[in-house]
FIGU-258285 format. One record per residue (C-alpha): residue in one letter; residue number from 1; x, y, z. Coordinates in nm, 4 decimals. Example, Ala and Ser with C-alpha at 12.3 -4.5 7.8 and 13.67 -1.06 7.14 Angstrom:
type_seq_x_y_z
A_1_1.2300_-0.4500_0.7800
S_2_1.3670_-0.1060_0.7140
***
This chain:
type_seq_x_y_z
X_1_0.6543_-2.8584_-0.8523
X_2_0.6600_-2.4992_-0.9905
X_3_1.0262_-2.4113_-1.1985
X_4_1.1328_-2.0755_-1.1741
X_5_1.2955_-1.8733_-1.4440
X_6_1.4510_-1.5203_-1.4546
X_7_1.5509_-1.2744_-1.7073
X_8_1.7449_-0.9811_-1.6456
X_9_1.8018_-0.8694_-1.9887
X_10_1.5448_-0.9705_-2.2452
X_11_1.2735_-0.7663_-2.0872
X_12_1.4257_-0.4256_-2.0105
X_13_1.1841_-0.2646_-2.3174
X_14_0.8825_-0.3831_-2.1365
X_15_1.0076_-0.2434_-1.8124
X_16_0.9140_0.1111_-1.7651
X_17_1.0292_0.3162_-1.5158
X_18_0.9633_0.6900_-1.4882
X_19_1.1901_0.9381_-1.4171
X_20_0.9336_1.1506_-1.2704
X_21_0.6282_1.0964_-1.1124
X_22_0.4486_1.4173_-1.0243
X_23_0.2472_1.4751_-0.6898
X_24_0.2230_1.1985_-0.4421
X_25_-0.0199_1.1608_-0.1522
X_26_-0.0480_0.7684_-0.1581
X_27_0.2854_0.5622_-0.2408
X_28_0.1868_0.3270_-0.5423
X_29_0.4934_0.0311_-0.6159
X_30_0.5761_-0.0190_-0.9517
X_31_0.2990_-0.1560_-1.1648
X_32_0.4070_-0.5181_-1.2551
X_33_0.3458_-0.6090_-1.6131
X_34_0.1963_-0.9378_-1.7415
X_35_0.3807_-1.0892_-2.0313
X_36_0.1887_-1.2748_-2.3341
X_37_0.1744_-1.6735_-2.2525
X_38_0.0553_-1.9621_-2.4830
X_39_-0.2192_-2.1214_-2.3312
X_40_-0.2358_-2.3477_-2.6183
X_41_0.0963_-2.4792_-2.5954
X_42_0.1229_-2.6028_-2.1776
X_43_-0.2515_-2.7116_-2.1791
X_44_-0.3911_-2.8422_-2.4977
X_45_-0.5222_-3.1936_-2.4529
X_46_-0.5617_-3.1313_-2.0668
X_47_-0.8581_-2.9015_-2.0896
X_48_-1.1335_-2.7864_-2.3261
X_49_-1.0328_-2.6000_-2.6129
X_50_-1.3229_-2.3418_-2.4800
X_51_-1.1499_-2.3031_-2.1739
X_52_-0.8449_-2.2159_-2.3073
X_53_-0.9686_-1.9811_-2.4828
X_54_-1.1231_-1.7845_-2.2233
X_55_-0.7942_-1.8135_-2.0311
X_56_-0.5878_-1.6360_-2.3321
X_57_-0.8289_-1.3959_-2.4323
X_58_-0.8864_-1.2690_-2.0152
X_59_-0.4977_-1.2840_-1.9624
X_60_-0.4526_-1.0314_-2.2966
X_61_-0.7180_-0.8282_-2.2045
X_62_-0.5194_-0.7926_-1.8740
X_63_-0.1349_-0.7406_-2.0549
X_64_-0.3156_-0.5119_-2.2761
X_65_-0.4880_-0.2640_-1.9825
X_66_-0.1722_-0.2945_-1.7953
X_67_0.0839_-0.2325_-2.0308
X_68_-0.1528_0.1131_-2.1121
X_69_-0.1590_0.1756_-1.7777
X_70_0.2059_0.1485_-1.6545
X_71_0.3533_0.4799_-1.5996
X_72_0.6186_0.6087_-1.8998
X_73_0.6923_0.9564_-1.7985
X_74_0.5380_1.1563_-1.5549
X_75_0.1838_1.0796_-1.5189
X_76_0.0215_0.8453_-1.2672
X_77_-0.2341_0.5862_-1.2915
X_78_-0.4767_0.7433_-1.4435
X_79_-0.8741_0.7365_-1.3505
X_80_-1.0024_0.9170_-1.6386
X_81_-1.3605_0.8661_-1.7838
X_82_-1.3639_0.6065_-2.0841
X_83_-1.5764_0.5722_-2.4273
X_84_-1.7765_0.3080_-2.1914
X_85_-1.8587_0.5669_-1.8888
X_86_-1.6203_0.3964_-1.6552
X_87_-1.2116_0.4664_-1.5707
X_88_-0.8859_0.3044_-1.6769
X_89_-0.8593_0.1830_-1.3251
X_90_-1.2219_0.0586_-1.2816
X_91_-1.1512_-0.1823_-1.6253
X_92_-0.8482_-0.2818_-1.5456
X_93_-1.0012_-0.3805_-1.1857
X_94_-1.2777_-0.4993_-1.3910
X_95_-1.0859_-0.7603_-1.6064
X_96_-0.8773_-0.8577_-1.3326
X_97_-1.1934_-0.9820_-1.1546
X_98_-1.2956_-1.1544_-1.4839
X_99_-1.0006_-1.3540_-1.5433
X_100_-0.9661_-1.4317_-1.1785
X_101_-1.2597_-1.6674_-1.1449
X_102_-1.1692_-1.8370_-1.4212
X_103_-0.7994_-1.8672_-1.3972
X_104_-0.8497_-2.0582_-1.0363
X_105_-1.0023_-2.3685_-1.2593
X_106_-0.6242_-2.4125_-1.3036
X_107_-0.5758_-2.4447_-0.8965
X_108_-0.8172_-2.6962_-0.8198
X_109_-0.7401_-2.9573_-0.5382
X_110_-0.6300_-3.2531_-0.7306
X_111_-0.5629_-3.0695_-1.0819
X_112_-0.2795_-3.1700_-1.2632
X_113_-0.2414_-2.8362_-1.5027
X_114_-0.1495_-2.6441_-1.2008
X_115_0.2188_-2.6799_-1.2799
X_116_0.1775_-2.6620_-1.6575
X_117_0.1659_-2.2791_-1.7471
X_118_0.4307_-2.1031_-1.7379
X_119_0.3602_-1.7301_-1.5912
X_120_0.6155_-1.4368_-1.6509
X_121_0.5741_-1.0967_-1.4689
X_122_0.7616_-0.8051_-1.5305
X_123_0.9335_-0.6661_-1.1826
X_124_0.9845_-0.3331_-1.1154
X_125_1.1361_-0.3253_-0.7220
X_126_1.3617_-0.6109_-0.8043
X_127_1.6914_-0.6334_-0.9490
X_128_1.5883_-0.9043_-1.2189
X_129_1.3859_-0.7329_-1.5029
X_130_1.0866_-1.0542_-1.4921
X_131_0.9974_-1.4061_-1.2893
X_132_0.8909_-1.7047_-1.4303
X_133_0.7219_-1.9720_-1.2264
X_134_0.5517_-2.2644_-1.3227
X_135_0.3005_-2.2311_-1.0654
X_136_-0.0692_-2.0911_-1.0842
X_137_-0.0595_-1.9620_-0.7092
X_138_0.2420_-1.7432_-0.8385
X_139_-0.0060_-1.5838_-1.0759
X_140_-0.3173_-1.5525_-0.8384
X_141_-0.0807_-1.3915_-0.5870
X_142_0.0310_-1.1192_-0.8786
X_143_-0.3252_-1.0333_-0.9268
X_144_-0.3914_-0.9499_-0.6130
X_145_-0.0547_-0.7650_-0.5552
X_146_-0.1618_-0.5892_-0.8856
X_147_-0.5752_-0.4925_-0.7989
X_148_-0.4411_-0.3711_-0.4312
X_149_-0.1667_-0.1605_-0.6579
X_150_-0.4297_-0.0659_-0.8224
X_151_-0.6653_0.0747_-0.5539
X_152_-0.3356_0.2410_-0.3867
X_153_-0.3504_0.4141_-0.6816
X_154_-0.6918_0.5284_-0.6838
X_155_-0.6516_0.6662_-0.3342
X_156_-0.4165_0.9007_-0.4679
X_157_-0.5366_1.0276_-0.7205
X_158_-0.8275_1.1065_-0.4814
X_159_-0.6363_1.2805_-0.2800
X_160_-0.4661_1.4740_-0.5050
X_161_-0.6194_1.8492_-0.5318
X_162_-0.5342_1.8525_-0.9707
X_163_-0.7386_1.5299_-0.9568
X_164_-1.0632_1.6539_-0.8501
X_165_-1.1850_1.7911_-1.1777
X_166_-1.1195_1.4571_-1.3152
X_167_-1.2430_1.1986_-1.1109
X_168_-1.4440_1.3702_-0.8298
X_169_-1.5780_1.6835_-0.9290
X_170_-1.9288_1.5948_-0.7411
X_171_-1.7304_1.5043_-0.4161
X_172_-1.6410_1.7743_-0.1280
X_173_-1.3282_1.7296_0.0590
X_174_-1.4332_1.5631_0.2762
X_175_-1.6277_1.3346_0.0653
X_176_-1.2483_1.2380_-0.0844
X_177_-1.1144_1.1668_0.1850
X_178_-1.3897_0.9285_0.3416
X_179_-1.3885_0.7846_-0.0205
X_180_-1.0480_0.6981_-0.0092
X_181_-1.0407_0.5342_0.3272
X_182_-1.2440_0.3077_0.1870
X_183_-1.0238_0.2365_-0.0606
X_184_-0.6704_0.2176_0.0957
X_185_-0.8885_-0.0171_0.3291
X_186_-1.0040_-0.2906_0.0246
X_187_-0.5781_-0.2310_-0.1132
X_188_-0.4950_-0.3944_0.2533
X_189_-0.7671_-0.6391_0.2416
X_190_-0.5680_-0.7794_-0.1147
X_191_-0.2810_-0.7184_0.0352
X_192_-0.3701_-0.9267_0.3920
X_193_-0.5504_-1.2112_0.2302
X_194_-0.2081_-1.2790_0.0446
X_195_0.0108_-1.2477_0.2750
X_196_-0.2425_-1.4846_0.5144
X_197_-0.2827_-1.7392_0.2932
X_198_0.1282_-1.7551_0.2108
X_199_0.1109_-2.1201_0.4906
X_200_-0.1659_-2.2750_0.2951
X_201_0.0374_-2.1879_-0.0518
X_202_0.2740_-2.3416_0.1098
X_203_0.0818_-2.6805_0.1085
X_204_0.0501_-2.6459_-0.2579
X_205_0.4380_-2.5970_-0.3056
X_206_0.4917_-2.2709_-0.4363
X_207_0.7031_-2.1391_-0.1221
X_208_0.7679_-2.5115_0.0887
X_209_1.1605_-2.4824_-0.0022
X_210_1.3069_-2.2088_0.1228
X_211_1.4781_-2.1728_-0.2586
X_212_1.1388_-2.1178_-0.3925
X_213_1.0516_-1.8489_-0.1077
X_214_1.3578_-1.6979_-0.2165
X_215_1.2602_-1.6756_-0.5894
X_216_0.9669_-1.4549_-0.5614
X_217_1.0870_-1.1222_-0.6638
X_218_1.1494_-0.8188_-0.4027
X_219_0.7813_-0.6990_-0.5215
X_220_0.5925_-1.0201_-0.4092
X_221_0.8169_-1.1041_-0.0716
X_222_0.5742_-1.1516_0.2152
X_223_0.7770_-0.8366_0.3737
X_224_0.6909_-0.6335_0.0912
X_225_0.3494_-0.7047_0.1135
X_226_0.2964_-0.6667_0.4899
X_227_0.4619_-0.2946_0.4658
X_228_0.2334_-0.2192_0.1854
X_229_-0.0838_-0.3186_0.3728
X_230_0.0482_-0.1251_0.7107
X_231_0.0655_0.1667_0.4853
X_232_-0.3127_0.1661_0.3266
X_233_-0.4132_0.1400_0.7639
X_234_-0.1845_0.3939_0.8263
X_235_-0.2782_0.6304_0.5582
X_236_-0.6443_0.5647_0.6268
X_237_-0.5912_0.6253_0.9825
X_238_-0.4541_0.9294_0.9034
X_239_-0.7480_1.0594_0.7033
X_240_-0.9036_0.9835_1.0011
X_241_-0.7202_1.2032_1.1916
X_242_-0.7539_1.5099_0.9365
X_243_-1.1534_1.4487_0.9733
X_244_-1.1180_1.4213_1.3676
X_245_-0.9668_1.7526_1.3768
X_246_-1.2081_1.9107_1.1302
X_247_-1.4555_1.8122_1.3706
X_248_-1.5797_1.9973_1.6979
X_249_-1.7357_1.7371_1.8545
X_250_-1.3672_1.5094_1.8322
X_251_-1.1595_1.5614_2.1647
X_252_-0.8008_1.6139_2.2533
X_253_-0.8585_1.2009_2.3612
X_254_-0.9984_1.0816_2.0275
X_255_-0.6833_1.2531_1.8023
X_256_-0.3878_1.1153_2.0591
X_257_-0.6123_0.7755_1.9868
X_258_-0.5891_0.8131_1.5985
X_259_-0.2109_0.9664_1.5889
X_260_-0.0829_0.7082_1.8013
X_261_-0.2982_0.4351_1.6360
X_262_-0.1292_0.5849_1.3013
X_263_0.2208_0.5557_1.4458
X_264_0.1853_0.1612_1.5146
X_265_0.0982_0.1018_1.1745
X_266_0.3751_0.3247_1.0432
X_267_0.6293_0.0999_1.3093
X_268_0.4896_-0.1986_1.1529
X_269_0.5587_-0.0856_0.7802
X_270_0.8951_0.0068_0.8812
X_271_0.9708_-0.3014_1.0433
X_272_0.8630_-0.5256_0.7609
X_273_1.0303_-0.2728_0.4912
X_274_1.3757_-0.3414_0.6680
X_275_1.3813_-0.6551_0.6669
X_276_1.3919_-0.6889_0.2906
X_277_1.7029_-0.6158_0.0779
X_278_1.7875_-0.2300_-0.0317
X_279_1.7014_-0.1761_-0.3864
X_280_1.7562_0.1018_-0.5420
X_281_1.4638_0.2687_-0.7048
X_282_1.1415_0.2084_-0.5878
X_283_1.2568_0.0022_-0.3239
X_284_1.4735_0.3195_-0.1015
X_285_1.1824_0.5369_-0.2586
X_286_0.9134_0.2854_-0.0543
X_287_1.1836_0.3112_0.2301
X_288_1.1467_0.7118_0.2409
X_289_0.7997_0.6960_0.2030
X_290_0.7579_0.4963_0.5401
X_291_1.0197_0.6676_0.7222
X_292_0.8530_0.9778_0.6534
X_293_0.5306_0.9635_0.7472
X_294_0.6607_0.7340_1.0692
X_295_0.8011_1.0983_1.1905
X_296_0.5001_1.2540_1.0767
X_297_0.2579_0.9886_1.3042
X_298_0.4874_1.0673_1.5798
X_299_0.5318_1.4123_1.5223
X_300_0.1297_1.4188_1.5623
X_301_0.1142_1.1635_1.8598
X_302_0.3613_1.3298_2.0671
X_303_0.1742_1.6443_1.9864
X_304_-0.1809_1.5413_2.1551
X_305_0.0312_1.3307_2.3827
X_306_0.1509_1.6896_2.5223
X_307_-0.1590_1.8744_2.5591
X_308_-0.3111_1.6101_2.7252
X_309_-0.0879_1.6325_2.9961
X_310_-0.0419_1.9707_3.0053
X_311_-0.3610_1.9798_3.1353
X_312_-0.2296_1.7987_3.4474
X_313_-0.2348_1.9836_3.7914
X_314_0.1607_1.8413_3.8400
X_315_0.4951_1.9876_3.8115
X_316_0.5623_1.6248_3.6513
X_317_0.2863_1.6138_3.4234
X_318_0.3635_1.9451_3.3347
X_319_0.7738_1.8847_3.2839
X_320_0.6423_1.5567_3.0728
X_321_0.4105_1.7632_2.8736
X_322_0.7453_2.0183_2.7235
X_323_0.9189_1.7261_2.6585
X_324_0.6535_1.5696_2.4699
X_325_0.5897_1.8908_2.2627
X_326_0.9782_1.8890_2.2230
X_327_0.9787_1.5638_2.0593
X_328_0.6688_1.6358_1.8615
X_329_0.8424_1.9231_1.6908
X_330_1.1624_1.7410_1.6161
X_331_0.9888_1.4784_1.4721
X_332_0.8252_1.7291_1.2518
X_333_1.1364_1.8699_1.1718
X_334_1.2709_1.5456_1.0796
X_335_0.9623_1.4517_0.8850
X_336_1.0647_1.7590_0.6620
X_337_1.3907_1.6057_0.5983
X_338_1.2696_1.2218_0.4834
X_339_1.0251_1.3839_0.2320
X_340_1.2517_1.5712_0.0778
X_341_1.4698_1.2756_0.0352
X_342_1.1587_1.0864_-0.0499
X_343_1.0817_1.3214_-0.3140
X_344_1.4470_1.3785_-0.4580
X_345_1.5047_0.9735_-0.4838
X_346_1.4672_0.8223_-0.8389
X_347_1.1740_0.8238_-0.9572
X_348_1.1510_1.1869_-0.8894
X_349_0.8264_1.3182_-0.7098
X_350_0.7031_1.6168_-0.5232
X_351_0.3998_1.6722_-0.2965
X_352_0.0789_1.8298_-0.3394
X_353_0.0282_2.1421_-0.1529
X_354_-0.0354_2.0416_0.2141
X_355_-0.3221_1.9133_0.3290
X_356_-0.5317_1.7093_0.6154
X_357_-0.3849_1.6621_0.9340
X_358_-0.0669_1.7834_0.8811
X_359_-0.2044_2.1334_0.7224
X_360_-0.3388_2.1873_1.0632
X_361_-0.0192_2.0352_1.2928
X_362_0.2440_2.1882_1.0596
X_363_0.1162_2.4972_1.2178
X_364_0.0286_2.4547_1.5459
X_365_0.2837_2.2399_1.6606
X_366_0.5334_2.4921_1.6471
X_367_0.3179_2.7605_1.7701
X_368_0.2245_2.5470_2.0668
X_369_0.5475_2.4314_2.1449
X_370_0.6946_2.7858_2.1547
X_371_0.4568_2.9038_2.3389
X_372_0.3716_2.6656_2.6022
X_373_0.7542_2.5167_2.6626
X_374_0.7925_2.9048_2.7632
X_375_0.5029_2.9002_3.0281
X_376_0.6188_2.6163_3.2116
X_377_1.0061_2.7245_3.2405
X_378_0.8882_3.0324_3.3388
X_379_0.6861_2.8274_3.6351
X_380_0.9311_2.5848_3.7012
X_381_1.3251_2.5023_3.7351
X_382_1.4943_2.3759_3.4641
X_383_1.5251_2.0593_3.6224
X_384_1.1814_1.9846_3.5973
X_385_1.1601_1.9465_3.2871
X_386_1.2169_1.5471_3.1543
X_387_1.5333_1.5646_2.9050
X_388_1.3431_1.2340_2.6903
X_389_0.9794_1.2394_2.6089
X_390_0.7662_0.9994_2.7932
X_391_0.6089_0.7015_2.6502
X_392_0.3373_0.7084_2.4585
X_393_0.0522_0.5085_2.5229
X_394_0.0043_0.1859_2.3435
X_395_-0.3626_0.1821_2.1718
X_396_-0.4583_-0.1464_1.9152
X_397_-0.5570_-0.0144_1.6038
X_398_-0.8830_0.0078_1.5180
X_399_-0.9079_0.0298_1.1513
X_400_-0.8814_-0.3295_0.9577
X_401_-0.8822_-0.4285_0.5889
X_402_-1.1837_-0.5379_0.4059
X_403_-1.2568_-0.8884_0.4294
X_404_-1.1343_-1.0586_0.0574
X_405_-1.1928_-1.4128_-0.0553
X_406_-1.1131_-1.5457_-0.3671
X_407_-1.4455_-1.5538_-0.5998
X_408_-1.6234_-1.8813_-0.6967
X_409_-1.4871_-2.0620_-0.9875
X_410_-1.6217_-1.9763_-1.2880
X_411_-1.9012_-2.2717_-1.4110
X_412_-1.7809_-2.3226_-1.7228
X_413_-1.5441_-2.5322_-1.5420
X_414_-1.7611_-2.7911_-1.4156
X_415_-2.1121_-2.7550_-1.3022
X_416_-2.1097_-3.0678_-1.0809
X_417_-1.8182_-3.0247_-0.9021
X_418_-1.7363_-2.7252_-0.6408
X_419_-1.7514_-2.4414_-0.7845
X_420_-1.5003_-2.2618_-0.4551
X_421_-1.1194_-2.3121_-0.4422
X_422_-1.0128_-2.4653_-0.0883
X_423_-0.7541_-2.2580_0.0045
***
């Protein structure tokens, strides 16, 4: 069975945290650091000296890209063109998908080095600095925490408007945004397979005791990983929205659809984000993040909400349409609020100029509200008007991850046997 170590103190000058960390469109965690391992030393005699090799020189590869990766003061990840034509992220994505093939050798059915190793990770949500575990699912399961970390971060930098010259100077706007969709929708797909497959880890012992569930740092918890995924849908859903109302052909129907689609998936962040212990940091920073575009998704679902049924022939739907446009601009109002706590919480951030959907409902919805709240007191008693906003309707959400499975294992590990991990 996997042993778990932790060390709160020897790692803190490998633990970077920023104090700032410049525009945000996209939440990215805390990039979680490798540490050096010696192959050699848990697996000589049990497999090829070949294979070993390959193992140490794809894991360095990996500490190496990630260490130059991890944010020091204020810059984000960056996607900036390399000597070899591609980005920091691409390679780093790139050797992550080369080491992964190879590393699941190590969790074959039957294998007895899957225990051996080792694997130390450098936290940055929880409260101890880096986790050791003895367990090869412990370091599949950071890889994929770390590629879907890795195409959050992507999406942002797509999003952001100082970005464009850099990594998408061919794309319109709208090209962006459609671009990172697809993106935020392969971060969930990493993010969904691992949670999804934490039962059948299970099986192989990494979280059957509740003391080893308890182990995994804040950053891996199956909470953690759920909110992260609802936000990718939810931010993609949103981008949705900002191209539904850039369109004339999308109606009134279509954007309550999206906004309210976009609030379930907000609801559903929230609610896994509470259940895990506050941390400081970038744990109440995640928090904030949620919490404020949760008012935002309402803000813009209670919005529609109301001019559909303002266009009622009722006193009712009518008196339910103010209230609704009441509660859409209070939620906007208390959207304000959460970002600029998001913002002013450690490490320090501030948004891009505004943008998409809420460009557009920043201004109308208090223009609307104003103005029709007016025209149906003047047309009706007070009492006619609902003092709570109605319920909104209840929509599944359309949007889904991208399908992952794990890759084939690499040949070099046997060419008669399987060459796909059962699990």
């Amino acid at each position: 069975m996997g042993c778990f170590i932790s060390t709160p103190k020897d790692a803190v000058e490998y633990r970077r945290r920023p104090g700032k960390l410049g525009e945000v469109a996209v939440y990215v965690p805390g990039l979680r650091i490798p540490k050096s391992i010696d192959f050699y030393q848990h697996l000589s005699g049990s497999i090829s000296t070949g294979l070993i090799e390959r193992l140490s020189a794809l894991r360095t590869r990996v500490i190496v890209m990630t260490a130059q990766e991890a944010p020091i003061e204020t810059k984000p990840l960056r996607k900036t063109a390399t000597q070899h034509g591609g980005s920091t992220i691409a390679d780093l994505l790139q050797a992550l998908e080369d080491y992964l093939p190879v590393l699941l050798g190590l969790a074959k059915d039957g294998s007895e080095v899957k225990y051996k190793v080792q694997f130390v990770w450098i936290n940055q949500e929880d409260d101890v600095e880096e986790t050791t575990m003895s367990n090869v699912f412990y370091e599949i399961l950071s890889i994929l925490h770390l590629m879907a970390t890795l195409c959050l971060s992507e999406a942002n930098l797509l999003l952001l408007p100082k970005a464009s010259v850099d990594i998408s100077h061919s794309r319109t706007p709208e090209e962006s945004r459609r671009a990172a969709i697809d993106i935020l929708l392969k971060a969930a797909g990493y993010l969904e397979f691992a949670v999804r497959h934490f039962s059948i880890l299970q099986i192989h012992e990494l979280l059957l005791l509740p003391i080893h569930r308890r182990n995994l740092p804040i950053d891996l918890a199956e909470g953690k990983l759920w909110a992260l995924c609802m936000q990718a849908l939810g931010q993609g859903v949103d981008l949705q929205l900002g191209l539904a109302i850039d369109s004339p052909k999308a109606t009134l129907a279509v954007k309550r659809r999206l906004a309210c689609e976009m609030v379930k998936c907000w609801q559903q962040a929230q609610d896994h984000i509470t259940q895990l212990p506050l941390v400081d940091g970038w744990g109440q920073k995640h928090r904030l993040f949620i919490e404020w575009k949760y008012n935002e998704a309402k803000a813009a679902a209670y919005y529609y909400h109301g001019l559909i049924l303002d266009e009622g022939n009722t006193e009712k739907s009518h008196g339910m349409a103010v209230a609704s446009l009441q509660a859409a601009e209070e939620f906007l109002k208390e959207s304000k609020k959460s970002c600029e706590a998001f913002n002013s919480t450690p490490p320090i951030s501030r948004n891009p100029p505004i943008w998409g959907s809420m460009k557009y409902l920043s201004e109308k919805i208090p223009k609307d509200v104003s103005s029709k709240v007016r025209i149906n007191r003047d047309l009706y008693n007070q009492e006619k008007i609902m003092e709570t906003a109605p319920s909104l309707p209840d929509f599944m959400i359309a949007l889904k991850p991208d399908e992952y499975q794990l890759p084939p294992l690499d040949p070099s590990w046997s060419a008669g046997e399987t060459n796909q991990l059962n699990i």
